[in-house]
C-alpha positions in Angstrom: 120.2 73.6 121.0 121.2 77.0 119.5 119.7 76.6 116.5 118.5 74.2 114.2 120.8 74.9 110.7 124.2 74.5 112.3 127.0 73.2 109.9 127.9 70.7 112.5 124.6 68.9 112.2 124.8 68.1 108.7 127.6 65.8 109.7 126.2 64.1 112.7 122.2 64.6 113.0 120.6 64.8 109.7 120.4 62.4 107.5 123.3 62.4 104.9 121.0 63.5 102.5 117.5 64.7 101.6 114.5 64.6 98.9 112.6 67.8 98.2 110.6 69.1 100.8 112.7 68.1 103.9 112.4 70.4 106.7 115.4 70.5 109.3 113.6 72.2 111.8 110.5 69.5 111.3 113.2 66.9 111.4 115.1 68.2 114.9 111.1 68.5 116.5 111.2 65.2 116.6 114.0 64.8 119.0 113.9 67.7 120.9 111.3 69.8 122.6 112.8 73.3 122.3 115.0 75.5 120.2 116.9 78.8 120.4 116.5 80.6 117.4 119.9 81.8 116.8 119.8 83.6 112.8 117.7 86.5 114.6 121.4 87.6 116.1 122.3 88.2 112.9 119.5 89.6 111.0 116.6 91.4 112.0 114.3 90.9 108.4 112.7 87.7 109.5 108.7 88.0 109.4 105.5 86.5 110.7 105.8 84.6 107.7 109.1 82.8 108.8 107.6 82.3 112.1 104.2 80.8 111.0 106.5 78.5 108.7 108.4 77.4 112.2 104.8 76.9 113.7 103.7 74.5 110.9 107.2 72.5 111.2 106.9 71.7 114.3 103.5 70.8 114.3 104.0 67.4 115.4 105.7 68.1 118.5 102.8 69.8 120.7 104.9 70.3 123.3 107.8 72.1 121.2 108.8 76.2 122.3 110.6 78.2 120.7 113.4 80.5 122.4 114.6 83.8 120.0 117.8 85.4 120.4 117.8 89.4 120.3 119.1 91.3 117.7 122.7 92.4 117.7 121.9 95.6 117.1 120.2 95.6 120.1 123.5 93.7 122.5 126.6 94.3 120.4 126.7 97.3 118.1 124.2 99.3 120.1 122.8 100.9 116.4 119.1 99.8 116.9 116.4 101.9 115.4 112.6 101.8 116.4 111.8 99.8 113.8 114.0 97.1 114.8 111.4 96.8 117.8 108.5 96.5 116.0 110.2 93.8 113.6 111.2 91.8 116.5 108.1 92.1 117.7 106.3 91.6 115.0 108.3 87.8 114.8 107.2 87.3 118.3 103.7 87.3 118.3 102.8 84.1 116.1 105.0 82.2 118.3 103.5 83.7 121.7 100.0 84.0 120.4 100.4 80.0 120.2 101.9 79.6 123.7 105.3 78.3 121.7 107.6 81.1 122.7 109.6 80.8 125.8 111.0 84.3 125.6 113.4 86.1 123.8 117.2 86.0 124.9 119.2 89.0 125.0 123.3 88.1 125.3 125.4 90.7 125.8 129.2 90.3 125.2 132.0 90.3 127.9 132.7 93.4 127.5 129.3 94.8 128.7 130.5 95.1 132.1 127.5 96.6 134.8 127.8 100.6 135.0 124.9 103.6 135.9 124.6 103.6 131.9 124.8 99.7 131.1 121.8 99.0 134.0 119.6 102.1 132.5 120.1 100.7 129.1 119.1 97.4 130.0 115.4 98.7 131.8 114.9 100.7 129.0 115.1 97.7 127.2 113.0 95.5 129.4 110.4 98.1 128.7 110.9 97.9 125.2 110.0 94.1 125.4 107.8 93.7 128.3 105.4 91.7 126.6 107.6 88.9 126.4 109.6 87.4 129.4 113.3 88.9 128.7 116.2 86.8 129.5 119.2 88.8 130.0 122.8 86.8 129.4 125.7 89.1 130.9 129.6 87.5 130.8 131.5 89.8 132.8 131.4 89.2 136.8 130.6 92.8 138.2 127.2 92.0 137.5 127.6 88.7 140.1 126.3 90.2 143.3 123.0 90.3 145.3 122.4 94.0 144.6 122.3 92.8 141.2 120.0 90.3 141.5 117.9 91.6 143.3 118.2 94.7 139.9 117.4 92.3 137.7 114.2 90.7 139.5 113.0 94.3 140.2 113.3 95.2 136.5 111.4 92.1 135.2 114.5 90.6 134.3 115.4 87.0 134.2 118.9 86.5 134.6 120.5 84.0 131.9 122.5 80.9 133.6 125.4 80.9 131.3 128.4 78.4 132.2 131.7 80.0 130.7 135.5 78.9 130.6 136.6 80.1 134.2 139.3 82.4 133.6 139.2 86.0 133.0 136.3 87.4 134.6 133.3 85.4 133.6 130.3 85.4 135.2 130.6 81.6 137.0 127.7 79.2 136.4 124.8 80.5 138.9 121.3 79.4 139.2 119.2 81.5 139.5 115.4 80.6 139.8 113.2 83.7 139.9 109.9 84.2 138.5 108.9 81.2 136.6 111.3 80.0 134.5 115.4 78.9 135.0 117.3 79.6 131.9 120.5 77.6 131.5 123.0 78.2 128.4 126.0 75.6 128.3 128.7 77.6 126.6 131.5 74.9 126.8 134.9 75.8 128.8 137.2 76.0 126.3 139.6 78.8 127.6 142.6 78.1 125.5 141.0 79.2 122.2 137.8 81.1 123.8 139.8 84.4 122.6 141.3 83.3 119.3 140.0 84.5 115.9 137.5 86.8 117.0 139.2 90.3 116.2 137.1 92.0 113.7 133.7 90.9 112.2 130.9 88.8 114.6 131.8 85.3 113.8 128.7 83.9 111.9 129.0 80.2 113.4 130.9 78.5 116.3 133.0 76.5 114.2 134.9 79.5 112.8 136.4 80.6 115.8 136.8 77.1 117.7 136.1 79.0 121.3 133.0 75.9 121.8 134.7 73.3 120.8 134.2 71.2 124.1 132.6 68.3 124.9 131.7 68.2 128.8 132.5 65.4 130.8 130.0 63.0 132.4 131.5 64.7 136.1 131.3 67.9 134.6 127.3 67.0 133.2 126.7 66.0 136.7 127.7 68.9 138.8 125.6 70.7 136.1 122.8 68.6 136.6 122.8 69.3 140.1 122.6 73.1 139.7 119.8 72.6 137.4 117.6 70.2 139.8 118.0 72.6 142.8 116.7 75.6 140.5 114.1 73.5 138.8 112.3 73.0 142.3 111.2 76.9 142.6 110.1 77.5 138.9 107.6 75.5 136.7 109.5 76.0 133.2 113.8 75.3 133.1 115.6 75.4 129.8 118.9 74.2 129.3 120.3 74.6 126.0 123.9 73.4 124.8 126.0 75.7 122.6 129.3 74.0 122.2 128.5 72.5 118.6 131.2 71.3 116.8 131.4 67.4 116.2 128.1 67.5 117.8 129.1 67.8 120.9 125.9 69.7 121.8 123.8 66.9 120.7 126.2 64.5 122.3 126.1 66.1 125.4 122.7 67.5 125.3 121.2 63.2 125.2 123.6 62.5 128.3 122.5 65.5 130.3 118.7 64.5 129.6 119.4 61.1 130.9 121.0 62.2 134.2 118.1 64.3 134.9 115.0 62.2 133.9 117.0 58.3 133.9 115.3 57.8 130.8 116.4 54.9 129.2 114.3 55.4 125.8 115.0 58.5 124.5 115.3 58.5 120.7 118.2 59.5 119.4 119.0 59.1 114.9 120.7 56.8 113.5 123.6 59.1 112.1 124.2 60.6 116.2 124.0 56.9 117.4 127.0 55.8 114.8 129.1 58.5 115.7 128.5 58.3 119.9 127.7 54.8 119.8 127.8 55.3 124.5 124.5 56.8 123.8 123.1 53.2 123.0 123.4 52.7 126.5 119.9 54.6 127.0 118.4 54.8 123.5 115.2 53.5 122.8 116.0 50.9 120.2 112.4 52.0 117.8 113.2 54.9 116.2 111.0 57.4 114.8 110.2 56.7 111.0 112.7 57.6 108.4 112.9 61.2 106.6 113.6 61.1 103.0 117.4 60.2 103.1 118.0 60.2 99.2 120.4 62.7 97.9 119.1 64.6 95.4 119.8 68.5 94.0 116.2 69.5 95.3 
């Protein structure tokens, strides 16, 4: 998922309420394997501390990873400083130096359309990150060609999956497989209010402007899941993450794509998920992990 301290959560993932010391991020480890940091959009003053803190959380999950979202500063306003570098790199390098980062994604809006000055930017920041693989999430379609491909695999460059409402002139779902790793963000396809609400400041959270609230169908999931298999053959790592979040339709979703991919019919899913999408019964392991602290309390 994009993130682990969504608004949408509270109301259908964590439990209703919590004792002192409860961890979110500990808590969704135990359900999930991997995360996309999403508050490093948004901020850049987030430390090794904060990232060792994420390490410990998640120690129970040894196969947990950690994806990081670049810096607006970096994709939107185009105001970064050198320092911003070294503080995103200086975030980095717990995670990688334990083998839990996955890379860090940079998502540039529509309107970062593929020019002489757009592709230079974009391998002078590959360079500025090489240490890290660097997955590169364009919207508009004049990046969709092999010439561009073929750019970003010569530049080190792993190009983002991203699956957008189809209108305008979105980049359409792809999947491309180069390197060692498929990257795959589900952005929901809700054209009518994609636009709506955004003038102005960066919306904070999905739910403000409503563009992801979708919940895919199962035909939908499964025309999906076929792009991901084909593109999960050539690469050893594939990451899907879900993004349309409201009324949990991420999580929703997320369970049912799992299942079409791997037939698992014991996945773990919380109690609170299971009320709410009670279809996900259908292939939910019936022992659940044990219970979190669910007492409210002002802590």
């Amino acid at each position: 998922m994009g993130g682990w301290q969504l608004e949408p959560f509270n109301g259908s993932f964590y439990p209703p309420g919590s004792q002192k010391g409860f961890r979110k991020l500990e808590y969704y480890s135990h359900y999930f394997d991997v995360v996309e940091v999403n508050a490093t959009f948004y901020t850049n003053t987030l430390t090794r501390s904060n990232a060792h803190q994420w390490l410990q959380d998640v120690s129970g999950n040894e196969d947990f990873k950690f994806s990081v979202k670049l810096f607006r500063a970096f994709t939107h306003s185009m105001d970064a400083k050198q320092g911003d570098v070294k503080s995103v790199h200086r975030l980095l390098e717990p995670l990688a130096g334990e083998g839990k980062l996955v890379g860090l994604v940079m998502q540039f809006p529509y309107s970062f359309v593929s020019n002489e000055a757009n592709r230079a930017y974009l391998v002078k920041l590959g360079k500025a990150f090489s240490q890290v693989r660097c997955f590169v999430e364009v919207r508009h379609n004049s990046w969709n060609s092999p010439e561009m491909m073929d750019f970003f695999h010569e530049n080190g460059l792993h190009l983002v999956n991203v699956d957008l409402p189809k209108f305008k002139k979105h980049m359409p779902l792809t999947g491309i497989a180069r390197g060692d790793c498929a990257y795959f963000r589900l952005m929901g396809r809700n054209a009518k209010d994609w636009d709506r609400g955004l003038a102005g400041a960066v919306k904070r959270t999905a739910s403000e402007s409503g563009r992801y609230l979708y919940r895919y169908s199962e035909q939908e999931l499964r025309e999906i899941a076929e792009v991901v298999r084909t593109s999960a053959m050539s690469v050893a790592d594939t990451v899907v993450v879900f993004h349309n979040d409201p009324n949990g339709y991420s999580l929703l979703n997320g369970y049912q794509f799992r299942h079409l991919l791997k037939h698992d019919k014991t996945m773990n899913v919380p109690e609170r998920l299971l009320t709410m999408y009670p279809e996900l019964e259908d292939f939910t392991s019936q022992e659940h992990l044990p219970a979190f602290p669910t007492e409210a309390t002002n802590g």
